[in-house]
C-alpha positions as CSV (number, residue, x, y, z in Angstrom):
1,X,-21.2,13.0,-57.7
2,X,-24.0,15.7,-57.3
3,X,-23.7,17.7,-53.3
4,X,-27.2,15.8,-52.4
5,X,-25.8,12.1,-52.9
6,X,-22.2,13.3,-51.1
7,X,-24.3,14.9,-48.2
8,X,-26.0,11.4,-48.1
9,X,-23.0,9.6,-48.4
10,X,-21.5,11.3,-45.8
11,X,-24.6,10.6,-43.3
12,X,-24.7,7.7,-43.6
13,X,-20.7,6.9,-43.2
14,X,-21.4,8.3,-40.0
15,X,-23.7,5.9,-39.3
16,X,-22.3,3.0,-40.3
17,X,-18.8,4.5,-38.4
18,X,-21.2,5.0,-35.1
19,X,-22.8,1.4,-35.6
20,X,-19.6,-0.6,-36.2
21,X,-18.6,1.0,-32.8
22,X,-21.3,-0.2,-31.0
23,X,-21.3,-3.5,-32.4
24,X,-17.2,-3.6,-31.4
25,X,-17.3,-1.9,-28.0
26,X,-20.9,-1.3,-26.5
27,X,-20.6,2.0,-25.5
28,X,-23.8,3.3,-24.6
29,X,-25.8,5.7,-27.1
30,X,-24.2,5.1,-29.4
31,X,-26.2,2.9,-31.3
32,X,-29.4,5.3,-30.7
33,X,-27.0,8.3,-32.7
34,X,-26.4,5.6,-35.3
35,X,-30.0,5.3,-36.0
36,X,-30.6,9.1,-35.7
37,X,-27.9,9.6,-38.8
38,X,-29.6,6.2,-40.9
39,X,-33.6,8.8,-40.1
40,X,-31.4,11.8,-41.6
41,X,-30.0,10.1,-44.2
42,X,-33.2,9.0,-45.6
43,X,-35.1,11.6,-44.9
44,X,-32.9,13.7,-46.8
45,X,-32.3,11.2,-49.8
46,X,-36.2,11.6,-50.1
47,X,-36.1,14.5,-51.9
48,X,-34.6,12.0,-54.7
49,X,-37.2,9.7,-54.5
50,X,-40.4,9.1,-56.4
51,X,-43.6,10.0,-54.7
52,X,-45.1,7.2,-52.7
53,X,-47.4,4.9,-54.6
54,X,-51.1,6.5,-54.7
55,X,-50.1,8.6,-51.6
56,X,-51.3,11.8,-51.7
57,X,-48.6,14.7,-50.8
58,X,-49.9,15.2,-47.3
59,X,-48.9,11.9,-46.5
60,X,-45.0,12.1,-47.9
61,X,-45.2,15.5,-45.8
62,X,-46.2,13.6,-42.4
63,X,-43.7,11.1,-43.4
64,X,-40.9,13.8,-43.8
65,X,-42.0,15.3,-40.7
66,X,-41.9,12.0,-38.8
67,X,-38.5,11.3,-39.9
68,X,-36.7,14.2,-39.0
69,X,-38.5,13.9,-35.5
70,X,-37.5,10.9,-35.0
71,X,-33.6,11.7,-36.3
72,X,-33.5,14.4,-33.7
73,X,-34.8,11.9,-31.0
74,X,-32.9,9.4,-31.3
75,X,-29.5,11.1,-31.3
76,X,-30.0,13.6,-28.3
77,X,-31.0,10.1,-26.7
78,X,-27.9,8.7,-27.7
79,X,-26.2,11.8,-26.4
80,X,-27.7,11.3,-23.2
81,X,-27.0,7.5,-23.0
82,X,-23.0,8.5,-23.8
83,X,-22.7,11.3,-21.7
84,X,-24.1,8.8,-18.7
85,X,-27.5,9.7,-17.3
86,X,-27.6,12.6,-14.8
87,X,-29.5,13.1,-11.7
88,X,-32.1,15.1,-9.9
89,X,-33.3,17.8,-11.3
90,X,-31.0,17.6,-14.3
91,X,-33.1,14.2,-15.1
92,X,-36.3,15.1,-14.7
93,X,-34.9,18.0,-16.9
94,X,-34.0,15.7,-20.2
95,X,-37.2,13.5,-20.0
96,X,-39.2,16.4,-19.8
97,X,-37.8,18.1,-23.0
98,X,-38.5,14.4,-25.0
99,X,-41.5,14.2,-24.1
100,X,-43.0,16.5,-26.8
101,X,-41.6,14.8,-29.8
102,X,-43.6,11.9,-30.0
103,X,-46.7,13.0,-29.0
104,X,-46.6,15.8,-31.5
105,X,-45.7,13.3,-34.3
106,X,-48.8,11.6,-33.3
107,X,-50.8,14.4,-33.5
108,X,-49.4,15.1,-36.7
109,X,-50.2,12.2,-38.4
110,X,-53.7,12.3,-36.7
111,X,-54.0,15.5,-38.6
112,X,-54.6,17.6,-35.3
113,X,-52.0,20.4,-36.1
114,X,-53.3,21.2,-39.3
115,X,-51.7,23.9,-41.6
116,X,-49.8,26.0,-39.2
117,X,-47.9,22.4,-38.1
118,X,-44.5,24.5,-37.6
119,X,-45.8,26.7,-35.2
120,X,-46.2,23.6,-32.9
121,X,-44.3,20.7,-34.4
122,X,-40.7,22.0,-34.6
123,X,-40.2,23.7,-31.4
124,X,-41.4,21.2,-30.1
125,X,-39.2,18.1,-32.0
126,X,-36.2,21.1,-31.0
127,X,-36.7,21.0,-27.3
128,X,-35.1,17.5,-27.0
129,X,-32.0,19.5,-27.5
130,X,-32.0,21.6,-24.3
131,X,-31.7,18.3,-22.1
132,X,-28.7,17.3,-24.0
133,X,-26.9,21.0,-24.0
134,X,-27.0,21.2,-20.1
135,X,-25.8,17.3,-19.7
136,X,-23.3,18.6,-21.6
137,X,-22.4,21.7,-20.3
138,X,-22.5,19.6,-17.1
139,X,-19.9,17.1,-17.6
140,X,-18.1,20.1,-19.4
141,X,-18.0,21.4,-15.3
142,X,-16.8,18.1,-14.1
143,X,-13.9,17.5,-16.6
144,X,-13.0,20.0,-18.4
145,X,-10.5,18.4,-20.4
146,X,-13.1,16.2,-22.6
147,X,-14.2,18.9,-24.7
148,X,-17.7,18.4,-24.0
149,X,-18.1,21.9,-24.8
150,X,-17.6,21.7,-28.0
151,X,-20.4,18.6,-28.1
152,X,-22.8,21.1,-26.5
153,X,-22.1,24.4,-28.5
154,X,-22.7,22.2,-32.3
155,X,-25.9,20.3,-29.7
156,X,-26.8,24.4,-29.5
157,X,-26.2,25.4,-33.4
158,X,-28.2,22.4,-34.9
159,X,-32.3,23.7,-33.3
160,X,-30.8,28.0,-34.0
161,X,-30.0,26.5,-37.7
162,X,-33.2,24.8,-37.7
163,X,-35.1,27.8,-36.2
164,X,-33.4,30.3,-38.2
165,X,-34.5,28.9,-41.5
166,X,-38.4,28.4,-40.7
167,X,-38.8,31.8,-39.5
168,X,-39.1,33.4,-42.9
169,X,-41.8,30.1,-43.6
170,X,-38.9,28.5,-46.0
171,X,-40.5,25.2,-47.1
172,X,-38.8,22.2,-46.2
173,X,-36.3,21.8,-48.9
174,X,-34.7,24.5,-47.0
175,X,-34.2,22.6,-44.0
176,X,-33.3,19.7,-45.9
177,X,-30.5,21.3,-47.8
178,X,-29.0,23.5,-44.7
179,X,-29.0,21.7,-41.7
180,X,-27.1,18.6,-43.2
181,X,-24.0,19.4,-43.1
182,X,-24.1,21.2,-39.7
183,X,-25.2,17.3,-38.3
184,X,-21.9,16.3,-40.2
185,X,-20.2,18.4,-38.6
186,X,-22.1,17.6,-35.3
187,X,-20.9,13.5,-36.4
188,X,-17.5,14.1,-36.8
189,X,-17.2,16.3,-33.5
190,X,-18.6,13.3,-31.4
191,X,-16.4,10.9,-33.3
192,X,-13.7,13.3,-32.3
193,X,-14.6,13.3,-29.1
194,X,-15.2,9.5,-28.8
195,X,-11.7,8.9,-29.6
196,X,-9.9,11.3,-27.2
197,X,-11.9,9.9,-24.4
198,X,-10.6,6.6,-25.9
199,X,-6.9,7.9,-25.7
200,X,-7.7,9.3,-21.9
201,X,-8.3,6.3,-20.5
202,X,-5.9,4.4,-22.7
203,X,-3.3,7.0,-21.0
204,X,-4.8,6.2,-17.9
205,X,-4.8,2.8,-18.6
206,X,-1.4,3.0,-19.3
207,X,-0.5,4.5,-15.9
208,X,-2.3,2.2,-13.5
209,X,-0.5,-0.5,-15.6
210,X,2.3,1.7,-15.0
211,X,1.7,1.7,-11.5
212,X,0.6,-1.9,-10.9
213,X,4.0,-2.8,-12.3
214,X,5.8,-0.4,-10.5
215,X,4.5,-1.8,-7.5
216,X,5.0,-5.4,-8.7
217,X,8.7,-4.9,-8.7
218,X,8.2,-3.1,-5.3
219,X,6.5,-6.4,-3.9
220,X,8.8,-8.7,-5.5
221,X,12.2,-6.7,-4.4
222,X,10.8,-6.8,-0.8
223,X,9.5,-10.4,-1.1
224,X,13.4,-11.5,-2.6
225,X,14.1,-9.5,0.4
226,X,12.3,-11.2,3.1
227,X,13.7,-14.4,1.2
228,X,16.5,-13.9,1.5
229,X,16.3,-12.4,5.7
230,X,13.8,-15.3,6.1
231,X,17.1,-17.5,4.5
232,X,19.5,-15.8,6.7
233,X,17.8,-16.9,9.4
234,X,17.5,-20.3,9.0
235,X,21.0,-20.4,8.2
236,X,21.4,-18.9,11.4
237,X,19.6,-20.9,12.9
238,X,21.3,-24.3,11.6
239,X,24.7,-22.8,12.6
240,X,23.0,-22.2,16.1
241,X,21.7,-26.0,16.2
242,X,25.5,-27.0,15.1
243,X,26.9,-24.5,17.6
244,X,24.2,-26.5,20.3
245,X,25.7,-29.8,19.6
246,X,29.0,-28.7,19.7
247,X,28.2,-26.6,23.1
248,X,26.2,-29.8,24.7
249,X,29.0,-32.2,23.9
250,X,31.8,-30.1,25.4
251,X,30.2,-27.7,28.0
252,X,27.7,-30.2,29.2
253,X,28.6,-33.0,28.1
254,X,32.4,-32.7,29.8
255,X,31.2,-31.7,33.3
256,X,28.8,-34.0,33.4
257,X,31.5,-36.7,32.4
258,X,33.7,-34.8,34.9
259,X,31.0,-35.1,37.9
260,X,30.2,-38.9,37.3
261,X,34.3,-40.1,37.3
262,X,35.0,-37.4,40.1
263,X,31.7,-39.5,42.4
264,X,33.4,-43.1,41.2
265,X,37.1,-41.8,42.7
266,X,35.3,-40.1,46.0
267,X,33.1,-43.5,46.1
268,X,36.2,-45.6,46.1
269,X,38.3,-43.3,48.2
270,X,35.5,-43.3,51.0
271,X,35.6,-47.0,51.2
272,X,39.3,-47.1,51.4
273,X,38.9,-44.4,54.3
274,X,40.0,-41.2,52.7
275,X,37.4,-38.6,53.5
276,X,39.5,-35.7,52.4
277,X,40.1,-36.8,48.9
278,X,36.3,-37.1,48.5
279,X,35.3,-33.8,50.3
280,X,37.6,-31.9,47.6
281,X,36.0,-34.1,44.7
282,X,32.2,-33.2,46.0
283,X,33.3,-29.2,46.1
284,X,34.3,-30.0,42.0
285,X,31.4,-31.9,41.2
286,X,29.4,-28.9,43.1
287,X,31.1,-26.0,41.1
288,X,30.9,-28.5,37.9
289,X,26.9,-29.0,38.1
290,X,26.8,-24.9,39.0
291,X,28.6,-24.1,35.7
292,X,26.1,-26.3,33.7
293,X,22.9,-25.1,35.3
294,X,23.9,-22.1,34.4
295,X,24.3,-23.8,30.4
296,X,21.2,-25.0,30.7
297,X,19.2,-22.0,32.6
298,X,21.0,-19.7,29.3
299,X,19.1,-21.8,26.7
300,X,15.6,-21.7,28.4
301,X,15.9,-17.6,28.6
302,X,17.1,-18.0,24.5
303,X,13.9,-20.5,24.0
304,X,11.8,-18.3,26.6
305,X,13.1,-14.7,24.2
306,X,11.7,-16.3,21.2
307,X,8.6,-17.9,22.1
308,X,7.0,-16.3,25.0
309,X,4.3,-13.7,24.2
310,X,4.4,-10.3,24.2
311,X,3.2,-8.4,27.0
312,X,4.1,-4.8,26.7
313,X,3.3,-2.1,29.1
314,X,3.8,1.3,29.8
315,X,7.7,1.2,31.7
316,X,10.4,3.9,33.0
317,X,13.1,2.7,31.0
318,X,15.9,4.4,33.5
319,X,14.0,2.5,36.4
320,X,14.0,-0.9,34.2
321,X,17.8,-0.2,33.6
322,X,18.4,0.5,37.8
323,X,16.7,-3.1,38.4
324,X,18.8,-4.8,36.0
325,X,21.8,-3.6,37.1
326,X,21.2,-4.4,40.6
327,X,20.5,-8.2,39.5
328,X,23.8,-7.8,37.8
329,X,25.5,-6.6,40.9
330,X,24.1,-9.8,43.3
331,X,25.6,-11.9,40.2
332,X,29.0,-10.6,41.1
333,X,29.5,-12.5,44.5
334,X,31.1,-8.9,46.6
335,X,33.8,-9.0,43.2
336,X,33.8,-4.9,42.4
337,X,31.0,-3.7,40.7
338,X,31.4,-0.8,37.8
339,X,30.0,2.8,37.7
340,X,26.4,2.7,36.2
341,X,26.1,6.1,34.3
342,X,22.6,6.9,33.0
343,X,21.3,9.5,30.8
344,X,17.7,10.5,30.6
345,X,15.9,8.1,29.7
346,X,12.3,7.8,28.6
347,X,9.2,6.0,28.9
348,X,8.5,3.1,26.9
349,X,5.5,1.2,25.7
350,X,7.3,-2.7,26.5
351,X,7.6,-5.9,27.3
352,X,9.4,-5.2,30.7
353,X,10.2,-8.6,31.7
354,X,11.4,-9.6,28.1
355,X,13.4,-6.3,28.1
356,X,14.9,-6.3,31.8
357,X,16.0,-10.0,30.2
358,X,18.0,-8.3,27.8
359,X,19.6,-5.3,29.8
360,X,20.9,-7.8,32.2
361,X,22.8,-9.7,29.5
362,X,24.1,-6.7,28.1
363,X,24.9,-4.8,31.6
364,X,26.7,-8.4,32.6
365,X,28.7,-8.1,29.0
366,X,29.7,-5.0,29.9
367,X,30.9,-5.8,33.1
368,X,32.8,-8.8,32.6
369,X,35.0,-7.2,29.7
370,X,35.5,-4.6,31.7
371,X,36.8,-5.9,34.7
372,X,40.6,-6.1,34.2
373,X,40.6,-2.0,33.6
374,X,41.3,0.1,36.7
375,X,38.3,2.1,37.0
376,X,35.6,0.2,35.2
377,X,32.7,2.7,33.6
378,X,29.5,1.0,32.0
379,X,27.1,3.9,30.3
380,X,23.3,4.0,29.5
381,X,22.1,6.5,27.3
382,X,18.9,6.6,24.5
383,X,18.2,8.8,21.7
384,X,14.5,9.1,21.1
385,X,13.0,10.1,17.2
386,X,9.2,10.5,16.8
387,X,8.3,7.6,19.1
388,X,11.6,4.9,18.3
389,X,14.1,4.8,20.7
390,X,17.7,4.0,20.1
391,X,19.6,2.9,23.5
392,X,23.3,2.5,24.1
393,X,25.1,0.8,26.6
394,X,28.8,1.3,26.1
395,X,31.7,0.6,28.9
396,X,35.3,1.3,28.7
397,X,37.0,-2.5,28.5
398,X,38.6,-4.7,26.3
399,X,36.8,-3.6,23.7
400,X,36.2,-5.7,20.7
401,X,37.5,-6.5,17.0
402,X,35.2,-4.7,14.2
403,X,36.0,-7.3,12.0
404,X,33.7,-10.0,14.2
405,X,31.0,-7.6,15.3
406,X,28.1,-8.7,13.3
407,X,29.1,-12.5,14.2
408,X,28.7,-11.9,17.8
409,X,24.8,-12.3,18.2
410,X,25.3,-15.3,16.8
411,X,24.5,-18.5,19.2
412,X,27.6,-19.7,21.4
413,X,30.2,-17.2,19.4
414,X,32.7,-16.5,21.8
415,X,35.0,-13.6,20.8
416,X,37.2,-13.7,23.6
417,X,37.9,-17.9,24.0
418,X,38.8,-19.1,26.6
419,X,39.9,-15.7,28.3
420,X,36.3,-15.1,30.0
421,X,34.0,-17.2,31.4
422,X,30.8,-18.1,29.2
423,X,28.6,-19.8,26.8
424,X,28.0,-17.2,23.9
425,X,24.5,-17.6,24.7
426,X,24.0,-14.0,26.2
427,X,23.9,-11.6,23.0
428,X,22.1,-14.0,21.6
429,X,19.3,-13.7,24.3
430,X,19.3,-10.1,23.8
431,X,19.0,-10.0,20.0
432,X,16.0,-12.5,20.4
433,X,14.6,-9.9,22.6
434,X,15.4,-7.1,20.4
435,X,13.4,-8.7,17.3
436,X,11.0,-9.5,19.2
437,X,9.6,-5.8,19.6
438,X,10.8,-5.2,16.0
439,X,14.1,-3.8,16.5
440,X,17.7,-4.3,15.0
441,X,20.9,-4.6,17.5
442,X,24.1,-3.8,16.2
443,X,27.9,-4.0,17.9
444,X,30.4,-0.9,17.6
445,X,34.0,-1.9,18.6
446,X,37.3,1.0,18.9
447,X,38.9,-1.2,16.3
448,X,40.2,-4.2,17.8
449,X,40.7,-6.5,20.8
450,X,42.8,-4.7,23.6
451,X,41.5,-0.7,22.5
452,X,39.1,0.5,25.2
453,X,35.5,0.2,25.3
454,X,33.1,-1.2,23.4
455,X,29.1,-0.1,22.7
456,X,26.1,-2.2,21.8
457,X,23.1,-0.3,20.3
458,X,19.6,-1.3,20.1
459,X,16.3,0.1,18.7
460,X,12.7,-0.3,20.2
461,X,10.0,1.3,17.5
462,X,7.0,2.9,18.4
463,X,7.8,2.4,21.8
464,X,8.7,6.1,23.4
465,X,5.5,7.6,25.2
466,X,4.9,11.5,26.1
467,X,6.4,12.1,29.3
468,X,9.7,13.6,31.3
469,X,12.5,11.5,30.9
470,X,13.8,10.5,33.6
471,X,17.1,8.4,34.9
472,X,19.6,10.3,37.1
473,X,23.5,8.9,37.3
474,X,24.1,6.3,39.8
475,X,27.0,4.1,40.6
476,X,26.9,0.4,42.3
477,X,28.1,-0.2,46.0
């Protein structure tokens, strides 16, 4: 095969290889540099044509002309179309330089440039190139790892090649036979170009997928998660119901029972005349209806804890501590009260009342199991990072059994029996608390039941505000 049917081979392979990716993909332009290499490829198969059919040679000249004009149009318009249109000045820029194309291929074939046709006619069909070397040389700028560069140095040689050969008046021929396989070149560059553009945002592609699963597996672990909390819960919550009916039929339901055949004895006693019998029964019934108000007024503050609205406010957590304990102290009825010690504590960002709720259970924990000790100590102390606060309150009695901690939030658990008065509502009233404002609250026993002390822990995030802490020691009268 002769060099002039492997040139046009090759030109128009690169057409049909720029075609059959637009028709596959769409990508812009590239249908318009398709069309450019199909112009270049007949144009320069011309030369191995007959003449045109009583045509005279000034009109296969115009024609050859016409062609190559419209080659060079067509892909720096595809050039521009891939590359993406630019803006501003840049713009104005690239329709400015194709401007004189067409309207010189009109006035050649009007016959208006006459013989000197190069002087006019190919700088003119070479200034469509300058738009497409600074779009290139642009996105070049923007992302250097493309390689447009390399698009707008071959965009550069094709009008020098061009340029260089008509200087010394070569005839056309010349052109024909020298600038072909720099537009090859040019073809397989873009092509090359195409396709690592292709594997960029197959990469990138790759990583969002990457990502997207990545973070599917992040959603689903914390959504198993949540499950699994949410199912917690509600088991939690089902042992608390069965804990309820147990609690109702023996703590309420017995002194109620209690009450009603303790009234039918003092009833019958009265009308046999024995007042003294029925004044001891009315004290028993009296301390009997006290102990289950006290049931009943312990599940309203667990429904209250759970159900009420938030309110917080700005509070002085050692004052808030101060007011609980008091209320703790009236509870007491003159029995001894423990030493409060407080450490500084700070300001929070609370619900007070929902909070003060919750330090009087645990304050009234503390000082229940730590009665039957000599000197009886109850703590407060909180340990503030960024803006969570961890609080402590720890005391020095009984203590309780590590095995059992994490059971005793539970609804009516009772660690300690029969041994302390009770309803193994209380923790439960502060955990519901706790959660509430987002926290976690955690037991720490010294081992087991008997060893001293005992220290509950609870966290309140994005509570602390700026401010001096405040909270100086203070023990109960």
């Amino acid at each position: 095969m002769a060099a002039v049917e492997i040139q046009i081979f090759a030109l128009a392979a690169l057409a049909v290889t720029f075609g059959w990716i637009w028709l596959r993909d769409r990508e812009p332009g590239l249908v318009w540099i398709a069309l450019g290499f199909v112009l270049a490829a007949v144009w320069y198969g011309m030369v191995r044509l007959p003449p045109i059919i009583g045509s005279p040679p000034l009109a296969a000249t115009w024609v050859e002309r016409a062609m190559i004009a419209a080659s060079v149009w067509a892909i720096n318009a595809g050039v521009v179309l891939h590359l993406g249109w630019p803006r501003g000045w840049l713009k104005a820029l690239v329709i400015a330089c194709w401007i004189p194309a067409p309207v010189l291929v009109l006035a050649d074939a009007a016959g208006m440039l006459g013989e000197p046709y190069l002087f006019w006619f190919q700088p003119g069909v070479l200034l469509c190139y300058v738009g497409s070397i600074m779009l290139a040389l642009r996105r070049h700028a923007e992302d250097r790892r493309a390689g447009h560069w390399l698009l707008g140095l071959m965009l550069l040689l094709l009008p020098l090649i061009s340029i260089l050969i008509a200087i010394p008046g070569s005839p056309i021929s010349w052109l024909r036979e020298l600038s072909t396989m720099p537009r090859v070149v040019f073809g397989l560059i873009l092509l090359s170009l195409i396709l690592l553009q292709r594997r960029q945002r197959l990469e990138a592609e790759i990583c969002r997928r990457a990502r997207a699963e990545e973070s599917l597996q992040m959603v689903n672990a914390e959504l198993e998660a949540r499950v699994q909390q949410r199912t917690e819960h509600l088991q939690e919550l089902i042992q608390g119901l069965e804990g309820f009916n147990r609690s109702v039929s023996h703590d309420l339901r017995g002194p109620l029972s209690g009450m009603a055949t303790l009234a039918h004895m003092a009833e019958t006693h009265l009308r046999e005349g024995k007042p003294d019998f029925a004044t001891r029964a009315l004290s028993a019934i009296a301390a009997q209806a006290d102990e289950s108000a006290r049931l009943v007024d312990a599940l309203l503050q667990l429904a209250r804890a759970g159900q009420q609205p938030l309110n917080p406010g700005p509070v002085e957590l050692g004052e808030l501590v101060r007011a609980a304990f008091d209320e703790v102290v009236l509870g007491l009825g003159g029995k001894p009260a423990p030493t409060l010690q407080c450490g500084r504590l700070p300001r929070v960002e609370v619900d007070a009342a929902l909070l003060r709720r919750a330090l009087v259970n645990l304050l009234s924990n503390a000082a229940k199991f730590s009665r039957q000790v000599d000197s009886p100590r109850i703590s407060v102390d909180a340990r503030v990072d960024g803006r969570s606060v961890t609080v402590t309150v720890r005391d020095n009695g009984v203590g309780i059994d590590a095995a059992v901690a994490d059971q005793l939030f539970r609804p009516f658990y009772r660690g300690h029996a029969n041994q302390f008065e009770g309803h193994g509502l209380g923790l439960s009233i502060v955990r519901c608390a706790v959660e509430r404002h987002g926290g976690k609250v955690w037991a720490e026993g010294s081992g087991a039941v008997g060893q001293t002390g005992a220290a509950f822990h609870f966290t309140l995030p994005n509570a602390a505000l700026p401010g001096p802490a405040a909270g100086p020691e203070f023990a109960a009268i």
